[in-house]
Structures are given as structure tokens and as C-alpha cells.
MMTF fields as JSON, N, C-alpha, C and O atoms, coordinates in Angstrom:
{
  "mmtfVersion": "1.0.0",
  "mmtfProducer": "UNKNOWN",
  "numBonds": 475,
  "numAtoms": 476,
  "numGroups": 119,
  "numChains": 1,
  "numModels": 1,
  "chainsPerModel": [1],
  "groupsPerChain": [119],
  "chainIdList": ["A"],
  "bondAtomList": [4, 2, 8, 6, 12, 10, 16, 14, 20, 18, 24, 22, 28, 26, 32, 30, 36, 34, 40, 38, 44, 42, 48, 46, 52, 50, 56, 54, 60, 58, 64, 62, 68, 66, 72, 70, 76, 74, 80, 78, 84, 82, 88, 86, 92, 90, 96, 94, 100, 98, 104, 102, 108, 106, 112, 110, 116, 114, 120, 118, 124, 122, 128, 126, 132, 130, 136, 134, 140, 138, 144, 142, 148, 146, 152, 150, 156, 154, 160, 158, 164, 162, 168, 166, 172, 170, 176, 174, 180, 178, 184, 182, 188, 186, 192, 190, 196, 194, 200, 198, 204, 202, 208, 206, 212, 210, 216, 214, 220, 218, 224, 222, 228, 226, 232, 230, 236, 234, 240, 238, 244, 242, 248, 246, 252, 250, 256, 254, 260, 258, 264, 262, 268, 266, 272, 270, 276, 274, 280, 278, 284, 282, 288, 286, 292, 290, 296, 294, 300, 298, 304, 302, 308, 306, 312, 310, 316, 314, 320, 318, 324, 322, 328, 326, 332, 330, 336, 334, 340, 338, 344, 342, 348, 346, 352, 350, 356, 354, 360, 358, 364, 362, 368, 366, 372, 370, 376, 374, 380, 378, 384, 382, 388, 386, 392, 390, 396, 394, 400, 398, 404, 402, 408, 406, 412, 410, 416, 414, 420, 418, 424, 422, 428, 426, 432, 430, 436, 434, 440, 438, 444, 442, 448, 446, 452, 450, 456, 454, 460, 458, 464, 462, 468, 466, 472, 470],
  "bondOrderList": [1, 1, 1, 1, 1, 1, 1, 1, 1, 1, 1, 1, 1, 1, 1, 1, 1, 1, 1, 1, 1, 1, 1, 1, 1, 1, 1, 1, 1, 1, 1, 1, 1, 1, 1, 1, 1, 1, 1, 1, 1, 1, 1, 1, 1, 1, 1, 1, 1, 1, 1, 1, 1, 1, 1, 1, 1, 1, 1, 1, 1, 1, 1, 1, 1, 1, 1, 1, 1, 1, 1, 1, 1, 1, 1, 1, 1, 1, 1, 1, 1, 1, 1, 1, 1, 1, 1, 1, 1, 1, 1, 1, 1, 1, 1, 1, 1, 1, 1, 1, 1, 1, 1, 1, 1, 1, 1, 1, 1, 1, 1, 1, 1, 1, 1, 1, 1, 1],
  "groupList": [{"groupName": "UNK", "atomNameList": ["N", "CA", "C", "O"], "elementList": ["N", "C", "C", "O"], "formalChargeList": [0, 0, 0, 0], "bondAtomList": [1, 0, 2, 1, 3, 2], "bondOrderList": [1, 1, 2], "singleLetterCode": "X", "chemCompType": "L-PEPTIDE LINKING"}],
  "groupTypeList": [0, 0, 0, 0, 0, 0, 0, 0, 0, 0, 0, 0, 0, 0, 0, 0, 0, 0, 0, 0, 0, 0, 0, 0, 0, 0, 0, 0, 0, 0, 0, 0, 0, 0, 0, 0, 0, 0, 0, 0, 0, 0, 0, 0, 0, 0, 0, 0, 0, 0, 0, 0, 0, 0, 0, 0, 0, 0, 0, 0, 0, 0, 0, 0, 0, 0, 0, 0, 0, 0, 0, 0, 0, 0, 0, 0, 0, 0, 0, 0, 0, 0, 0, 0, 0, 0, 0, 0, 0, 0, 0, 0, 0, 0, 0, 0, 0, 0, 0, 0, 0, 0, 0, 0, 0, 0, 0, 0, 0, 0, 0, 0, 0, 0, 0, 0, 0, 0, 0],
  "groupIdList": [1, 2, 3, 4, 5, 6, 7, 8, 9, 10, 11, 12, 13, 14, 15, 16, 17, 18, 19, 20, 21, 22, 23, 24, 25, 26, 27, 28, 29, 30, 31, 32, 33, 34, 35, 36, 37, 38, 39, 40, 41, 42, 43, 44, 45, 46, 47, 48, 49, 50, 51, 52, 53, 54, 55, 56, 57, 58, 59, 60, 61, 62, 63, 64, 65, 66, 67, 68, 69, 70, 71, 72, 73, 74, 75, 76, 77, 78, 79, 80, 81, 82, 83, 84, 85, 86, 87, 88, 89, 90, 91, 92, 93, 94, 95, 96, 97, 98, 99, 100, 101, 102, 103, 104, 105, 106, 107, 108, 109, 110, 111, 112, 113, 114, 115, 116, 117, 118, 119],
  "secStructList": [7, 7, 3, 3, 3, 3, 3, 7, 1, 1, 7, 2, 2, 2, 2, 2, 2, 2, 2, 2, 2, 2, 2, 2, 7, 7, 6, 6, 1, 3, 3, 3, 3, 3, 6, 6, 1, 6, 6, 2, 2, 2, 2, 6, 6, 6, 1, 7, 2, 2, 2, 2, 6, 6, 1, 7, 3, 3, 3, 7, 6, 6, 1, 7, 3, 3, 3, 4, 4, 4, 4, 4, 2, 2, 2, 2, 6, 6, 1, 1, 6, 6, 6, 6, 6, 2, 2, 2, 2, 2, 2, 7, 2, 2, 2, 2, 2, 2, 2, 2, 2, 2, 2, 2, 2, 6, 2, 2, 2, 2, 2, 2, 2, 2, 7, 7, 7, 7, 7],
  "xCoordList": [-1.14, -1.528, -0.331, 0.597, -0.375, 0.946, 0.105, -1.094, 1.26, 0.59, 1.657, 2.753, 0.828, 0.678, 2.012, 1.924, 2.961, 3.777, 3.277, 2.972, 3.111, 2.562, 3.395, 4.135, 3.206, 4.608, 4.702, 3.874, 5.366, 5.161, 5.933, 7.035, 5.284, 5.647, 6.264, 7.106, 6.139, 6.878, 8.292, 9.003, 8.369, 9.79, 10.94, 11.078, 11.783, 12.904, 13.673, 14.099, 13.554, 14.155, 13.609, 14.126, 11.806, 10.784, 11.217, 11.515, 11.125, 11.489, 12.243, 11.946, 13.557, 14.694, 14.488, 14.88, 13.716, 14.213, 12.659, 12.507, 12.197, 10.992, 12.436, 12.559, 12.967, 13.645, 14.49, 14.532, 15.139, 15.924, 15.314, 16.017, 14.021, 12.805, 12.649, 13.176, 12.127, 11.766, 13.512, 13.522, 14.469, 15.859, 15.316, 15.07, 15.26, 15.514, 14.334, 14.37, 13.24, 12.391, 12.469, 13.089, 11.503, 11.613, 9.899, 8.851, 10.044, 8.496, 7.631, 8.14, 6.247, 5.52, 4.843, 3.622, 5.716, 5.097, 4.975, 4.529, 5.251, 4.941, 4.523, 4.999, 3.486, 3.358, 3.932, 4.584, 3.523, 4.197, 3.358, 3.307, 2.794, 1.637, 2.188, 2.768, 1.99, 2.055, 0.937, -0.003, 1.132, -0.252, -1.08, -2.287, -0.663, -1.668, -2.353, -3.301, -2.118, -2.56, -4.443, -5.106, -4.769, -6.012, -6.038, -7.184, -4.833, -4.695, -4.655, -5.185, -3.995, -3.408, -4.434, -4.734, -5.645, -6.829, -7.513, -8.233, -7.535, -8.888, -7.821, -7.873, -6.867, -6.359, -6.349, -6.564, -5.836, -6.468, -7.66, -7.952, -8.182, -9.744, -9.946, -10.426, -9.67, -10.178, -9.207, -9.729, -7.895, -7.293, -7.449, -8.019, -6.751, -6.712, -5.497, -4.385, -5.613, -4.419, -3.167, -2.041, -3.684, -2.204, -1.753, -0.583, -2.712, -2.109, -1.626, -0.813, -2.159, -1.596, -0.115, 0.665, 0.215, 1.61, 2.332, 3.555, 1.818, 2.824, 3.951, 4.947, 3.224, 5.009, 4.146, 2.974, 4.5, 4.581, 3.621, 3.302, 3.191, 2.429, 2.512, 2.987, 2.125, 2.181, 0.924, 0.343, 0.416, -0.996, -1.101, -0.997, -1.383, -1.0, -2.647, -3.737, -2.433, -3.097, -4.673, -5.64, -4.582, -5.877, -6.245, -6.832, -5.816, -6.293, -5.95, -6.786, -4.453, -4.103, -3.368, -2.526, -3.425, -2.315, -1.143, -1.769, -0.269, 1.013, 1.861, 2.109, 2.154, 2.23, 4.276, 4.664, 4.849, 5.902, 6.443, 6.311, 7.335, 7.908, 7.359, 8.008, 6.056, 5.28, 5.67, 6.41, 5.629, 5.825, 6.631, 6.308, 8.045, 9.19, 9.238, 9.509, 8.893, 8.79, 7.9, 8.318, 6.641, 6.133, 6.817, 6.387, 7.562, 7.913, 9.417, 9.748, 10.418, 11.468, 11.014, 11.314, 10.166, 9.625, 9.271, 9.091, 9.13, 8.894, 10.542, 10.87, 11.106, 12.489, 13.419, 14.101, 13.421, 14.732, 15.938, 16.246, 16.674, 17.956, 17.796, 18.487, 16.861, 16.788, 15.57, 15.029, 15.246, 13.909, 14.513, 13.838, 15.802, 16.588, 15.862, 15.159, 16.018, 15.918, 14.555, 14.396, 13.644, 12.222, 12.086, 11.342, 12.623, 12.472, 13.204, 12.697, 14.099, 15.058, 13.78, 13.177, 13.622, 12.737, 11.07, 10.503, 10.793, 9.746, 10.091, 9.421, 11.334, 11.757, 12.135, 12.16, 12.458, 12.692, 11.881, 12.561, 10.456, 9.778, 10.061, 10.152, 10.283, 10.261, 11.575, 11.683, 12.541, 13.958, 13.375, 13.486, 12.859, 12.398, 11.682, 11.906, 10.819, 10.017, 10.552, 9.991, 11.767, 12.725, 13.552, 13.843, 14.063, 14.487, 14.378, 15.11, 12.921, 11.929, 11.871, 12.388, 11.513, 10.758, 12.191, 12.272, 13.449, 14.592, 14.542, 14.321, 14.592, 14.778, 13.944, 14.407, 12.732, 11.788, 11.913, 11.987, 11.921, 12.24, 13.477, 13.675, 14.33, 15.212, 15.101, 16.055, 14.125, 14.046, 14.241, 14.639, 13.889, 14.424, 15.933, 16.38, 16.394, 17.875, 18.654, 19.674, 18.017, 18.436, 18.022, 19.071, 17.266, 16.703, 17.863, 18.135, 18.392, 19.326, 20.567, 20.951, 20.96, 22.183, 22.214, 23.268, 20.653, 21.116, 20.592, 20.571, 20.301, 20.651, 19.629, 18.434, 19.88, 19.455, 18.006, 17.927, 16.975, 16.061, 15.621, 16.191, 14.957, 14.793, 12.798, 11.95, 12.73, 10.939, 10.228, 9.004],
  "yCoordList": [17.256, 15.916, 14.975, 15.248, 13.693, 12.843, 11.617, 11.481, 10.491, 9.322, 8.887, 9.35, 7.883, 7.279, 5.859, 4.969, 6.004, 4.777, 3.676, 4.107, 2.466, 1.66, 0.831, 0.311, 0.736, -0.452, -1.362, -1.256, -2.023, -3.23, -2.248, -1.754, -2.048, -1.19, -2.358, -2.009, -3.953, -4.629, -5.231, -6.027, -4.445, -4.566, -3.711, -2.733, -4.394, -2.814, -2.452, -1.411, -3.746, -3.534, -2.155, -1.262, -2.832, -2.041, -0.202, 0.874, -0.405, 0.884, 1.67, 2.726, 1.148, 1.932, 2.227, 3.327, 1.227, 1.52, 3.1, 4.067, 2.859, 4.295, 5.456, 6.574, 5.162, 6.616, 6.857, 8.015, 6.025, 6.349, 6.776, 7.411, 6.555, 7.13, 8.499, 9.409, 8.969, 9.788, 10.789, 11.644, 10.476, 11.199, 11.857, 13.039, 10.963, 10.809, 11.901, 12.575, 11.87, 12.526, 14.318, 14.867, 14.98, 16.151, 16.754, 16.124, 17.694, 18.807, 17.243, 16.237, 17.41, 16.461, 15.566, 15.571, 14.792, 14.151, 12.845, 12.075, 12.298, 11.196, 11.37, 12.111, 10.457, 10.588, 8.888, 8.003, 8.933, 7.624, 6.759, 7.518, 5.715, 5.129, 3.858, 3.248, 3.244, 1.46, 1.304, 2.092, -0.12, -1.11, -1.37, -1.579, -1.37, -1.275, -0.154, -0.429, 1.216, 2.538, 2.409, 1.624, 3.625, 3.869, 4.105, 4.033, 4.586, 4.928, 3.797, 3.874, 2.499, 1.304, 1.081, 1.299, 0.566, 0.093, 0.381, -0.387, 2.08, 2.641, 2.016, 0.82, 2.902, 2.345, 1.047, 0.763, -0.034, -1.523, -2.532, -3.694, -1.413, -2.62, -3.698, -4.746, -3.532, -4.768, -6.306, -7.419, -6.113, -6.699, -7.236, -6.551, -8.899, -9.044, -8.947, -8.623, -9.167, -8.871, -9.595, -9.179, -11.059, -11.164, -11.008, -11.291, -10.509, -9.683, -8.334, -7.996, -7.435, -6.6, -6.467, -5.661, -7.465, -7.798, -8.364, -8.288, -9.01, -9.801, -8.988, -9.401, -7.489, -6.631, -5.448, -5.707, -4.113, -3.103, -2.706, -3.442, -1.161, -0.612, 0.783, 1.439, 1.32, 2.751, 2.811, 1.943, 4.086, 4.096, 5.738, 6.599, 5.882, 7.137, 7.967, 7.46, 9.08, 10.739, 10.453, 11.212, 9.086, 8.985, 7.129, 6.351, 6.872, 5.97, 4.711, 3.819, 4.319, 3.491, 2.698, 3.38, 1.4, 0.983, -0.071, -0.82, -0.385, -0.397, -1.243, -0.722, -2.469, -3.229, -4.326, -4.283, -4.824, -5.28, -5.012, -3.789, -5.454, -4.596, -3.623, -2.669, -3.948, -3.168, -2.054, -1.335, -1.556, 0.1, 0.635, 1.808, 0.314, 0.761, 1.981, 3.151, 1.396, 2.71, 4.232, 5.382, 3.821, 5.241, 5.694, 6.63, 5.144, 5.364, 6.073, 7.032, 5.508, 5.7, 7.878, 8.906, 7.514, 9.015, 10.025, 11.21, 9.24, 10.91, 11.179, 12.138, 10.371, 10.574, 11.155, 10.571, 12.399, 13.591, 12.792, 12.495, 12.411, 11.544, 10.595, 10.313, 9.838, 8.893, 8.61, 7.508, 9.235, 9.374, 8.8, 8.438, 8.7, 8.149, 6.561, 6.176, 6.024, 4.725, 4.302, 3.405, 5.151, 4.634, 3.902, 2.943, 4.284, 3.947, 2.536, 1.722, 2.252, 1.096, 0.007, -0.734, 0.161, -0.569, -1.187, -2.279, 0.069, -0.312, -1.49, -2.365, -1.038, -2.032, -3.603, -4.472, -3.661, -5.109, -5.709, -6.14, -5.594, -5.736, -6.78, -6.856, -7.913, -9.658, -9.565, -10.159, -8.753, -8.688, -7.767, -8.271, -6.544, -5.933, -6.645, -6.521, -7.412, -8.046, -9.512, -10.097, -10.065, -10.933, -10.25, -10.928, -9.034, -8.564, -8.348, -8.515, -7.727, -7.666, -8.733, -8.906, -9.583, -11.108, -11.535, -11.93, -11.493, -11.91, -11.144, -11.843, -9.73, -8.947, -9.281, -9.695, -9.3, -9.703, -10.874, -10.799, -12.314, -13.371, -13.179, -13.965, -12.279, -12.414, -10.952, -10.459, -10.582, -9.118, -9.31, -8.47, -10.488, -10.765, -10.414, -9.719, -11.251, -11.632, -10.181, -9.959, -8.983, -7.731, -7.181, -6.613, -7.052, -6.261, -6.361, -5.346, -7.466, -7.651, -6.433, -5.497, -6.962, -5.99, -4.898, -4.267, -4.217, -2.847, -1.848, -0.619, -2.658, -3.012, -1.247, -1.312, -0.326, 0.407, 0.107, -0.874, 1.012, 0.926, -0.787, -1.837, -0.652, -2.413, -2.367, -3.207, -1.234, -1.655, -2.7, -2.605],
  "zCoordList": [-6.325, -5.923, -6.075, -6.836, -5.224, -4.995, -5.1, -4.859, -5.635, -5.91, -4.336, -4.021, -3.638, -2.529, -2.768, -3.614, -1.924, -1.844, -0.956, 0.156, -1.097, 0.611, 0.625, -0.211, 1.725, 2.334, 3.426, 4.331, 3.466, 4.737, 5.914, 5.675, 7.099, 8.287, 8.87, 9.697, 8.724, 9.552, 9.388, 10.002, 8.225, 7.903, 7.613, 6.879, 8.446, 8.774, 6.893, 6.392, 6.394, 5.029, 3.942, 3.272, 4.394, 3.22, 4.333, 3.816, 5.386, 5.938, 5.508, 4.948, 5.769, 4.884, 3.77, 3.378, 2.776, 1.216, 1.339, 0.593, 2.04, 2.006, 2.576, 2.076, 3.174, 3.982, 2.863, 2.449, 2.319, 0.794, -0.34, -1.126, -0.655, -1.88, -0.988, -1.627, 0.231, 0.49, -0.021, -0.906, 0.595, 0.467, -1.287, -1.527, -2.067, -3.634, -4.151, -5.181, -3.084, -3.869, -3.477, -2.566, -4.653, -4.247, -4.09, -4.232, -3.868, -3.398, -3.086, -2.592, -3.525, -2.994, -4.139, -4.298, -4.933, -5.738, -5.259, -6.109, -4.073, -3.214, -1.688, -0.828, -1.627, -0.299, 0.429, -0.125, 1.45, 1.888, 3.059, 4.027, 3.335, 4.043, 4.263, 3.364, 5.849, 6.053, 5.289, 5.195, 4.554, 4.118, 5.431, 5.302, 6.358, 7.547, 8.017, 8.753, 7.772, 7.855, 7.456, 6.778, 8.284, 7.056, 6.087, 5.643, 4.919, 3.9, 3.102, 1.993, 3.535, 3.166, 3.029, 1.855, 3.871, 3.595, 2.956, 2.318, 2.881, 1.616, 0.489, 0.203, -0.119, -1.28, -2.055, -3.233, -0.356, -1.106, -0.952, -1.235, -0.336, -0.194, -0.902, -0.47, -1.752, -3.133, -2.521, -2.58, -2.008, -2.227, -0.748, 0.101, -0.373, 0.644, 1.864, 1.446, 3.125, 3.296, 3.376, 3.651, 3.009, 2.284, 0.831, 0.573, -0.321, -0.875, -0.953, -1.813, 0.034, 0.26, 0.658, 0.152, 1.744, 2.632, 1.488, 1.603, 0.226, -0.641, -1.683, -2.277, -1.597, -2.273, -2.085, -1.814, -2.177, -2.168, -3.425, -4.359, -3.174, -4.098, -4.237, -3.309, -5.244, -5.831, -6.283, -6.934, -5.85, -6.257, -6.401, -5.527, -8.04, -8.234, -8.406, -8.142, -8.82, -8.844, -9.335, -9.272, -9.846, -10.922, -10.497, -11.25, -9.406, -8.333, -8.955, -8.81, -9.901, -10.977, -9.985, -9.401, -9.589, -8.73, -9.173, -9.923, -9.147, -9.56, -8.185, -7.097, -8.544, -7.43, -7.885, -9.053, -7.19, -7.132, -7.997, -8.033, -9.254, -10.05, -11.095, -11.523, -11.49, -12.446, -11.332, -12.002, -10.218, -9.39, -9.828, -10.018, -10.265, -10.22, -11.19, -10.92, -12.435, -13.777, -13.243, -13.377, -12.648, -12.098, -10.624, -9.948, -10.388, -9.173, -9.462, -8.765, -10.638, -11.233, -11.484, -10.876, -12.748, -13.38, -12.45, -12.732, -10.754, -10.006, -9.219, -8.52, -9.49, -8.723, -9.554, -10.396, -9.27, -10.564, -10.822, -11.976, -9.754, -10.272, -10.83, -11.809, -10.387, -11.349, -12.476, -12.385, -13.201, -14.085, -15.247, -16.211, -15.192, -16.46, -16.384, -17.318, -15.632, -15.372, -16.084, -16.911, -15.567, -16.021, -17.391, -17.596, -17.98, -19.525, -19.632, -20.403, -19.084, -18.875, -18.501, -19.277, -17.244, -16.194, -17.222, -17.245, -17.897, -18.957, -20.269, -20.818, -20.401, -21.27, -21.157, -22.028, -19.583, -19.523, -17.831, -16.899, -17.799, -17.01, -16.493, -15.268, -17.356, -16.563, -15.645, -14.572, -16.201, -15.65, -13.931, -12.814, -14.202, -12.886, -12.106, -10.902, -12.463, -11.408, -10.871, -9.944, -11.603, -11.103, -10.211, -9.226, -10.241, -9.068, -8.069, -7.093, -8.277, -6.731, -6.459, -5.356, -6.87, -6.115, -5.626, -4.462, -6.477, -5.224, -4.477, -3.488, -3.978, -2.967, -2.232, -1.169, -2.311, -1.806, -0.791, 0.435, -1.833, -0.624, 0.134, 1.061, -0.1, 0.918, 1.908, 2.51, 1.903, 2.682, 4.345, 5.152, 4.544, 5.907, 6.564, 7.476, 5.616, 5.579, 5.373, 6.026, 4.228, 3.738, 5.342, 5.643, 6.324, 6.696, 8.014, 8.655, 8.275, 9.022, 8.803, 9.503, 7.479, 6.768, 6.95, 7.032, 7.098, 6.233, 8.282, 8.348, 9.434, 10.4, 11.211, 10.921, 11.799, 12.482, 13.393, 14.132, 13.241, 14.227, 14.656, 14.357, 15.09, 15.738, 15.675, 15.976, 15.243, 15.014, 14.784, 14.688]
}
């Protein structure tokens, strides 16, 4: 079983950074879904959709979900190269989720940069 990554499909930024997690990961301890998917929807029913669209989510094996920087630590622990990190990321949460939220508001601007498909 794989805990579920979701992601904004309308953004070329959140795109890439999935094609780079997918690179990172190994066998199938992730799967990968738009927040607009049917998967997106069962997983976040609860939520609406602009919280859904407002950051990214991890929603693991035992249906626990894990949303803007709180994701990073379970998301860190399934990635072999970097599993080191997890423990870091646990330790200074306010610092991780200040990161996301800058990446975040500027994902527009990133999505330009990092430049390929035009989806």
C-alpha cells in the first residue's frame, strides 16, 4: 500500500516538483493524483475546494492527511535519499511551513523559471 501525493494539476510548478518526487522515489510507496482527480475528491471531501487548491497534501496508508508543510516529514521518510531530512523537518516545523508558504505565494513566478510543458 502507498500513501497518495495530491497536487495542483494547474500548475506547471506543483507539476514538476511531482516529476522530481516521483524521480526520488522508489518501488511504490507513493502514488500520485491532481486535487481535481477522482482520487482528489474522495480523499478530500471534507475539505473545500479552495482548501483543497490552498497547498498540497499527503494522505497516507491509514487515511491520515498531511497538508502544506506538516507533508514534508512523511513525505521526506518515503524518499531513500533523502529520509535523512525527515527528522530535521520534524524538528523545526514553523521554519518548514514558512518555506512552503513562500514557495507557495510565489509558485507562479517559480513556475515560469523552472519553464517546460505549457499545460
Amino acid at each position: 500500500m502507498s500513501a497518495t501525493v495530491l497536487y495542483d494539476e494547474n500548475c506547471r510548478f506543483c507539476r514538476r516538483s511531482v516529476d522530481w518526487i516521483r524521480a526520488l522515489a522508489r518501488g511504490d510507496s507513493l502514488t500520485f493524483a491532481p486535487i481535481g482527480s477522482e482520487t482528489g475528491e474522495q480523499l478530500l471531501r471534507d475539505l473545500t475546494a479552495d482548501e483543497r487548491y490552498a497547498s498540497w497534501h499527503l494522505v497516507d496508508e491509514d487515511g491520515r492527511r498531511y497538508s502544506a508543510g506538516a507533508a514534508f516529514p512523511p513525505l521526506l521518510r518515503r524518499l531513500p535519499g533523502l529520509r535523512w531530512l525527515a527528522p530535521v523537518a520534524e524538528t523545526f516545523p514553523g521554519a518548514v511551513e514558512a518555506a512552503y508558504r513562500l514557495v507557495s505565494r510565489h509558485r507562479s513566478r517559480l513556475s515560469r523559471l523552472v519553464g517546460g510543458d505549457r499545460r
